[in-house]
C-alpha positions in Angstrom: -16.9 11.0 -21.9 -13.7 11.2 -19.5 -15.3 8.9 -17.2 -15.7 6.6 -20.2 -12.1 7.0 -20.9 -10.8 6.6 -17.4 -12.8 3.5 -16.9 -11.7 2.1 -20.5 -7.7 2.5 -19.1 -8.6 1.0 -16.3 -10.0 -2.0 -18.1 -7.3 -2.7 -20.5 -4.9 -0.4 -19.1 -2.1 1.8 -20.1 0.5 -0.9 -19.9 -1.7 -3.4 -22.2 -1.9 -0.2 -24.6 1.8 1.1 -24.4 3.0 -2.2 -25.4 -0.3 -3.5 -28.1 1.4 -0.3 -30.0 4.8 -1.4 -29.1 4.2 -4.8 -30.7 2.4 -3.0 -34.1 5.6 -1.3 -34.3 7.4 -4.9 -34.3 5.1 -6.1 -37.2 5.5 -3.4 -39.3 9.0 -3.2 -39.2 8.9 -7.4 -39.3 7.0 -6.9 -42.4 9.0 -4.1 -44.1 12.2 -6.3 -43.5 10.5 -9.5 -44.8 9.8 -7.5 -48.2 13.4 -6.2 -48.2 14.7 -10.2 -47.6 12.2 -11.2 -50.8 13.6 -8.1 -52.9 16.6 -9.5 -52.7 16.4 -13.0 -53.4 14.7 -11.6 -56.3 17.8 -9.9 -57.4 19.9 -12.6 -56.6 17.7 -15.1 -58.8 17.9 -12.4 -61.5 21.9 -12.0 -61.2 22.6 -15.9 -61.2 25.0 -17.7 -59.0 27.8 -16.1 -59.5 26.6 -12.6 -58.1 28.1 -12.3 -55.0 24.8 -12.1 -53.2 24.6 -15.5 -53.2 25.3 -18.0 -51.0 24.8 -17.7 -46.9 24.6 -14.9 -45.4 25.0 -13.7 -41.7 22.7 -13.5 -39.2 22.2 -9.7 -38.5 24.3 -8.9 -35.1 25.5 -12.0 -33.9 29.3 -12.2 -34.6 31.1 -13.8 -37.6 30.9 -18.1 -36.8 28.1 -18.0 -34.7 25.5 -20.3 -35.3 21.8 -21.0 -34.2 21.1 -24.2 -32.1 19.5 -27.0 -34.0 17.6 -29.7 -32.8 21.0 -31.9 -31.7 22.1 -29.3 -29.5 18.6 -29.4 -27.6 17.2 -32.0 -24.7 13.5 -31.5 -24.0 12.9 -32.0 -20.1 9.6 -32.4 -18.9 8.8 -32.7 -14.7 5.4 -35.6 -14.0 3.7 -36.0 -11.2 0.9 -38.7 -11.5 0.3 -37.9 -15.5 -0.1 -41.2 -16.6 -3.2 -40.1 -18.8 -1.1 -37.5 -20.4 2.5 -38.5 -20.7 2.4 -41.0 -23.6 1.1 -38.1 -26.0 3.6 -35.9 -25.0 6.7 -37.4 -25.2 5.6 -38.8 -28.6 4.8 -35.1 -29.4 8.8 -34.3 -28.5 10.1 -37.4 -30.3 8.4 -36.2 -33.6 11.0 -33.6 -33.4 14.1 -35.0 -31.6 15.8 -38.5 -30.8 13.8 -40.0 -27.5 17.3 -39.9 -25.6 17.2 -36.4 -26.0 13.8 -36.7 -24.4 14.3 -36.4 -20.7 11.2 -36.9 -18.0 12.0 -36.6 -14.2 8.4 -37.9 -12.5 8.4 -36.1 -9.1 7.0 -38.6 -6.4 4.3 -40.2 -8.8 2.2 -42.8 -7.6 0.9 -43.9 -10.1 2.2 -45.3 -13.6 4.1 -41.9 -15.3 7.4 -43.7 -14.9 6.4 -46.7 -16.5 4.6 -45.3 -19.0 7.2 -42.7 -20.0 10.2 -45.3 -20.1 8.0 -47.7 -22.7 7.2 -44.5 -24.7 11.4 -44.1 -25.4 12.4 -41.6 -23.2 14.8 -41.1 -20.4 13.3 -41.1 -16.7 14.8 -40.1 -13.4 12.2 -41.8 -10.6 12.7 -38.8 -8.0 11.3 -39.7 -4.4 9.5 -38.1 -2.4 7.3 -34.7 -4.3 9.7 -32.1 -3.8 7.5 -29.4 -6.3 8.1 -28.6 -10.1 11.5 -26.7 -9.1 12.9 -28.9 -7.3 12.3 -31.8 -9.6 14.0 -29.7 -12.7 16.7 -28.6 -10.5 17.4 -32.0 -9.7 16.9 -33.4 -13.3 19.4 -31.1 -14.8 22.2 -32.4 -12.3 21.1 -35.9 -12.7 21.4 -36.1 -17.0 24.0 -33.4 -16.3 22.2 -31.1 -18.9 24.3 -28.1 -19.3 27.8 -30.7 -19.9 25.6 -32.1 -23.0 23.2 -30.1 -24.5 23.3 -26.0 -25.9 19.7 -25.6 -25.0 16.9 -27.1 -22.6 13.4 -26.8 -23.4 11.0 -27.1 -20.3 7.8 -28.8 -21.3 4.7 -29.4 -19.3 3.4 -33.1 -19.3 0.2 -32.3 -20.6 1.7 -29.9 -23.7 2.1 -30.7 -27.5 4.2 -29.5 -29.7 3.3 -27.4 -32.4 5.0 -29.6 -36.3 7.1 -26.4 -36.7 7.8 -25.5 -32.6 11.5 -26.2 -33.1 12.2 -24.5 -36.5 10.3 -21.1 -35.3 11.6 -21.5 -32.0 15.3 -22.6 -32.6 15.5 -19.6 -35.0 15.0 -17.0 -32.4 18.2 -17.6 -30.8 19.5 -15.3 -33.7 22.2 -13.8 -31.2 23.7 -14.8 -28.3 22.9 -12.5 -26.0 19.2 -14.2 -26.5 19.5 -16.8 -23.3 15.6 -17.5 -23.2 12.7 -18.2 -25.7 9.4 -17.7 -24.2 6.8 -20.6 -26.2 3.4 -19.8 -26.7 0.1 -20.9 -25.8 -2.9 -22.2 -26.9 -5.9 -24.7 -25.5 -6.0 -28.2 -26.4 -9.6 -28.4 -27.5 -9.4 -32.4 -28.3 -10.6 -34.0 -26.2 -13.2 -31.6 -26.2 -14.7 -30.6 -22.2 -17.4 -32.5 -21.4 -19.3 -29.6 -20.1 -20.9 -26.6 -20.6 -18.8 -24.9 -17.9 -15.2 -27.1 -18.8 -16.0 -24.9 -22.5 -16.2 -22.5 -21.0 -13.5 -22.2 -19.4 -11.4 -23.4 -21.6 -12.6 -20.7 -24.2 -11.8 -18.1 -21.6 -8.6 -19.5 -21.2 -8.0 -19.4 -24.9 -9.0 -15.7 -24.7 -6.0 -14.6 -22.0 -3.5 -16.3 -24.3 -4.3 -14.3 -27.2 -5.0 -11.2 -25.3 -1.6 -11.4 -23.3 1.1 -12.8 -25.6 -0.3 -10.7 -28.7 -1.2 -7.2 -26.7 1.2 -7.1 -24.1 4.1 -9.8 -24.1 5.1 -9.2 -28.1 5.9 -5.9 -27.3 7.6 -6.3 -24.3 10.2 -8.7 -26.1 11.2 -6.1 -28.5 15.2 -5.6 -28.4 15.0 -2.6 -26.9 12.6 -3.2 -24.5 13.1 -6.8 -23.4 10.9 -7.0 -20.4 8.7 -10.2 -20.8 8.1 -11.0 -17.1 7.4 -14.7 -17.6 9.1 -17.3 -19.7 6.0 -20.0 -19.2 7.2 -23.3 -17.9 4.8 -25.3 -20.2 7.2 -24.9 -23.7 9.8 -22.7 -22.9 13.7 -22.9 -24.1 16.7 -21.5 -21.9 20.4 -21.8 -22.9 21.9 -24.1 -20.7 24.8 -21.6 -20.1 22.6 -19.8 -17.6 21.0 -22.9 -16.2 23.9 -22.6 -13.0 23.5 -18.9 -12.5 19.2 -19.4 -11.8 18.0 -20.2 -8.2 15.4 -22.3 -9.9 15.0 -23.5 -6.6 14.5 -20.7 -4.4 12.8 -21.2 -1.2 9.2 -20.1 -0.8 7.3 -20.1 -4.7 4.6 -21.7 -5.6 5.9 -21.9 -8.7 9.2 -21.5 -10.4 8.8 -20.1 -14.3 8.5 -16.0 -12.8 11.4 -16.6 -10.5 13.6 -18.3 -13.3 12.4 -15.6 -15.6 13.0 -12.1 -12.6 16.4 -14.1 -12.3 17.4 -13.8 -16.4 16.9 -9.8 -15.6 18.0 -9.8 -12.0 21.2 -11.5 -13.3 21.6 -9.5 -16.2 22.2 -13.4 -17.9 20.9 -12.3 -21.7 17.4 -11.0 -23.3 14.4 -13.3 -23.6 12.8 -13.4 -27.2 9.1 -14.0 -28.3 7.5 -13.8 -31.5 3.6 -14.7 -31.5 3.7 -17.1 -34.7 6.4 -19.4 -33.4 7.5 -21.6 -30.6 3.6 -22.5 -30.7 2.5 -25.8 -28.1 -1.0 -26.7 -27.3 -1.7 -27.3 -23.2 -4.6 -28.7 -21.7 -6.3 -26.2 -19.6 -8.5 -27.1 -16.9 -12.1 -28.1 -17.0 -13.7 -28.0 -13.9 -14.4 -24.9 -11.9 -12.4 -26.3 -8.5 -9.1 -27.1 -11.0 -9.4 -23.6 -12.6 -9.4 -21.6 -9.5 -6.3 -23.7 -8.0 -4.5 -23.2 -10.8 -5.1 -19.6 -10.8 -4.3 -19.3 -7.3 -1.1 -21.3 -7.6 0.1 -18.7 -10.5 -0.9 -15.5 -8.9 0.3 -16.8 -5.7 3.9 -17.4 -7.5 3.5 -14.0 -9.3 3.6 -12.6 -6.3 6.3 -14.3 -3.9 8.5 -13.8 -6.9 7.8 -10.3 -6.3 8.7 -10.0 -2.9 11.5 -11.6 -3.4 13.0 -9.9 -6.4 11.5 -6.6 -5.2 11.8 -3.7 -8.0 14.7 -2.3 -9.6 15.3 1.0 -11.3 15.6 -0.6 -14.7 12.9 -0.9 -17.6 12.5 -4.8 -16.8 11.4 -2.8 -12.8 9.9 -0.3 -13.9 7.6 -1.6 -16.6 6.6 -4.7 -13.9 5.9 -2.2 -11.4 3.0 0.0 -14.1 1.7 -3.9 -14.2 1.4 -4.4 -11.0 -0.2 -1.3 -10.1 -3.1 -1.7 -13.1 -3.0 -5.4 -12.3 -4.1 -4.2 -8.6 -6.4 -1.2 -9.8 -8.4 -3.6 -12.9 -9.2 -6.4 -10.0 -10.5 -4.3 -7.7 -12.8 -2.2 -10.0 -13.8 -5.6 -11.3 -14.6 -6.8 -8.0 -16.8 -3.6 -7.3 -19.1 -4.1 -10.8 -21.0 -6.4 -9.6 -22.3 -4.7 -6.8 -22.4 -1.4 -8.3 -24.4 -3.0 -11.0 -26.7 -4.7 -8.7 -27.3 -1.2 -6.7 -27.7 0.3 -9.9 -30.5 -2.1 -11.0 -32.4 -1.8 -7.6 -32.3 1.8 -7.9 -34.1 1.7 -11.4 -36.8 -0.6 -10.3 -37.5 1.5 -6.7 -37.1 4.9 -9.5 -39.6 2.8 -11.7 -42.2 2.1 -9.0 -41.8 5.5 -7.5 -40.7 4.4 -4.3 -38.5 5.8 -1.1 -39.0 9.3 -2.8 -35.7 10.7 -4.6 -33.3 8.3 -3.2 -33.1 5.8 -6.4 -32.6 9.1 -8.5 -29.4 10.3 -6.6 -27.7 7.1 -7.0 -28.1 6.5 -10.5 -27.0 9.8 -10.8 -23.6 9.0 -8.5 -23.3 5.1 -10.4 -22.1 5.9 -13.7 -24.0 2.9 -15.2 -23.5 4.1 -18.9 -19.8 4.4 -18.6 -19.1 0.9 -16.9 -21.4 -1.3 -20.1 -19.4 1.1 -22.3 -16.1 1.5 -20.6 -16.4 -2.5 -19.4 -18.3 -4.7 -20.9 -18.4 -3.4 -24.1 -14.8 -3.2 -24.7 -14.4 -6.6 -22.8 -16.9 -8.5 -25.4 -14.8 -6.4 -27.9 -11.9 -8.5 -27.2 -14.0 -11.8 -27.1 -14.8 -10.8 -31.2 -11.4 -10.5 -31.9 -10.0 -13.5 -30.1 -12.9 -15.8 -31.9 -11.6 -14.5 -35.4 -7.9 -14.9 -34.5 -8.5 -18.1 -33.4 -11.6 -19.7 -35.5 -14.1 -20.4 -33.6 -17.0 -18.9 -33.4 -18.7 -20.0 -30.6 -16.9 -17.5 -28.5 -19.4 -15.4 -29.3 -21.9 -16.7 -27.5 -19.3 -17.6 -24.5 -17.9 -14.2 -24.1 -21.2 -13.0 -22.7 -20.3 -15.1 -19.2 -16.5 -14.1 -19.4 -16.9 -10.8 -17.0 -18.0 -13.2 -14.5 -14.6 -15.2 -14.6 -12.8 -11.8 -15.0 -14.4 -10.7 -11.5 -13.3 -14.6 -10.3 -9.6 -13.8 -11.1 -9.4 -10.6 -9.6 -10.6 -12.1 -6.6 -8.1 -14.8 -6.6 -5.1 -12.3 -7.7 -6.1 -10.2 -4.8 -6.4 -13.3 -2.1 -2.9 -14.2 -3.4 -1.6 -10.8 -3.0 -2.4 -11.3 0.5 -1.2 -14.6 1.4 2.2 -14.2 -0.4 2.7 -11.4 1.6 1.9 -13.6 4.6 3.7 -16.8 4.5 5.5 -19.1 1.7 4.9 -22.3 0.1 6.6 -25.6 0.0 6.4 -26.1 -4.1 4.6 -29.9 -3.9 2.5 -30.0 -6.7 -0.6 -32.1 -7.6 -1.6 -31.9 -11.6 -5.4 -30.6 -12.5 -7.5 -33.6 -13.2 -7.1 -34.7 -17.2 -8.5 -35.4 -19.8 -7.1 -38.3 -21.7 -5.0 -37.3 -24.6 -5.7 -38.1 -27.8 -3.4 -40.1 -30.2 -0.7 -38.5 -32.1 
């Protein structure tokens, strides 16, 4: 039983389960306030206009006058390179929501039609030559439409991302005070167009699976007010205050990528608190479908995880402190995970030499030493666990038959979080990007 239970942290972790409870705590309180906000405008119905608890009322903390961005105060920028299957559907997904001069596109070194695309689709295009990476293509789009002189908020969104109908209205709403400087959106898979493989679904279903098991166990809780340690405001559909746009190296030297360093800068800085609520913000993304565009992607964010790391080091506070319990279960999981399959393959060859009686009482010592029971109960069990309650979050069903093969890519990231760890540590990266292969987007 203890072996069962250490194995079981190790798998999901004490950090996953400080912060799942954490995140309860949020929706019960969300809940309780909720039926308090109904109660009243029960009373108030009953009372008739004249009772004085009609009419607007404040937001709770923010200080008398304030008032919560609306879509006028926001421009939507999005970085390109070569997405000219892509780009049409998303800026059509922004302009849905916002005028298409608010829609802003910098394409970073494309060769191939994203600019002209983008400019027939309405919105506003910087051509920036040559690829100078993700960062420095916002960095520089933010001084070129001088964003932070004309707009309260900038929302970063990936070229292959689509807005949610009610992204802005859930989103918007959560920068309830101003000391909230960053609204972290969140994720789920574009499943149309559908992969055209067996391993593309697969993928993409795994995918589907870290989004709900991240932003509902762990990142919900780690936005509460009192906690505020959300290590990642995700570049795909993410909203910063332009306020704090000057005070972020978003283009600091070295990173794969730029969305951890932006967000380690937000604490570093002490700029404001970063906010995320599960049920709004929502955009869909189009994950990768192929095994060779999965495992660079991977790389690429573990690898960006982890310069950010070096570079911000840790600091005494909770934002430090809880990033550092991460990073040691994040180390721990992946390298149990990259010992299963070996132990389980020992294990199994023990059983049949124990089977056929041979090489005398060896095969009985080491299934004795492998605890085989506690890793299919303290692993896989609790890992297919999740799988069930990811495919009745999300609705589909045939999860359940693809969560069987999802250890498999679990022991696959481990092994690209660990090769990261060691190259970040090693040298730095010049941020030029090259976008997965796409699918073609659908129309809006």
């Amino acid at each position: 039983m203890l072996s069962f239970l250490v194995v079981l942290v190790l798998v999901l972790g004490l950090n996953t389960m400080v912060w799942t409870l954490v995140g309860l705590g949020r929706t019960v309180a969300r809940g309780l306030h909720d039926r308090a906000e109904r109660d009243l405008a029960r009373r108030a119905a009953v009372a008739g206009p004249g009772d004085a608890l009609h009419g607007p009322r404040p937001v709770q903390g923010a200080p008398r006058g304030y008032r919560v961005p609306t879509t006028a105060d926001v421009a939507v920028l999005i970085a390109a390179h070569d997405e000219e299957l892509v780009i049409e559907r998303t800026i059509r997904s922004a302009v849905r929501h916002l005028p298409p001069e608010q829609v802003l596109v910098v394409s970073d070194g494309s060769t191939d039609r994203t600019v002209e695309i983008a400019r027939a689709a309405g919105a506003q295009v910087y051509d920036l030559q040559p690829n100078r990476g993700k960062a420095g293509a916002i960095a520089a789009a933010v001084e070129y439409f001088a964003v932070p002189e004309r707009f309260e908020v900038m929302m970063l969104l990936d070229a292959d991302t689509h807005l949610s109908d009610d992204y802005f209205a859930t989103g918007l709403a959560q920068f309830d005070t101003p000391d909230v400087v960053a609204v972290a959106g969140r994720a789920t898979t574009i499943t149309d167009p559908r992969p055209p493989t067996l391993v593309g679904r697969l993928l993409v279903a795994y995918r589907e699976r870290v989004y709900v098991a991240v932003q509902y166990l762990q990142k919900f809780g780690q936005a509460a007010r009192t906690a505020d340690v959300v290590a990642i405001v995700p570049g795909f559909a993410s909203m910063y205050r332009t306020r704090v746009l000057r005070q972020i190296d978003i283009t600091a030297e070295g990173l794969a990528i730029e969305d951890f360093n932006m967000t380690f800068e937000v604490h570093a800085k002490r700029l404001g608190r970063v906010s995320f609520r599960p049920g709004a913000a929502i955009a869909h993304t189009q994950d990768p479908d192929t095994l060779r565009d999965y495992a660079k992607q991977v790389r690429r964010w573990n690898l960006g995880f982890w310069q950010t790391l070096r570079r911000h080091r840790f600091g005494l506070r909770r934002f430090g402190l809880a990033t550092a319990l991460f990073v040691f279960e994040l180390v721990t999981s992946s390298v149990m995970m990259l010992f299963l399959p070996p132990v389980l393959a020992l294990a199994a060859v023990a059983a049949l030499l124990d089977a056929a009686g041979a090489v005398g009482d060896a095969p009985e010592h080491v299934l004795a030493v492998v605890p085989v029971s506690s890793v299919l109960l303290g692993v896989l069990l609790p890992d297919y666990l999740l799988t069930v309650v990811v495919a009745v979050v999300t609705r589909r069903p045939a999860y359940l038959l693809l969560g069987v093969l999802f250890p498999l890519l679990r022991v696959l990231d481990s092994y690209l979080c660990l090769r990261a760890l060691f190259l970040a540590f090693g040298s730095g990266s010049s941020g030029v990007w090259h976008s997965p292969t796409r699918r073609p987007a659908t129309a809006v």
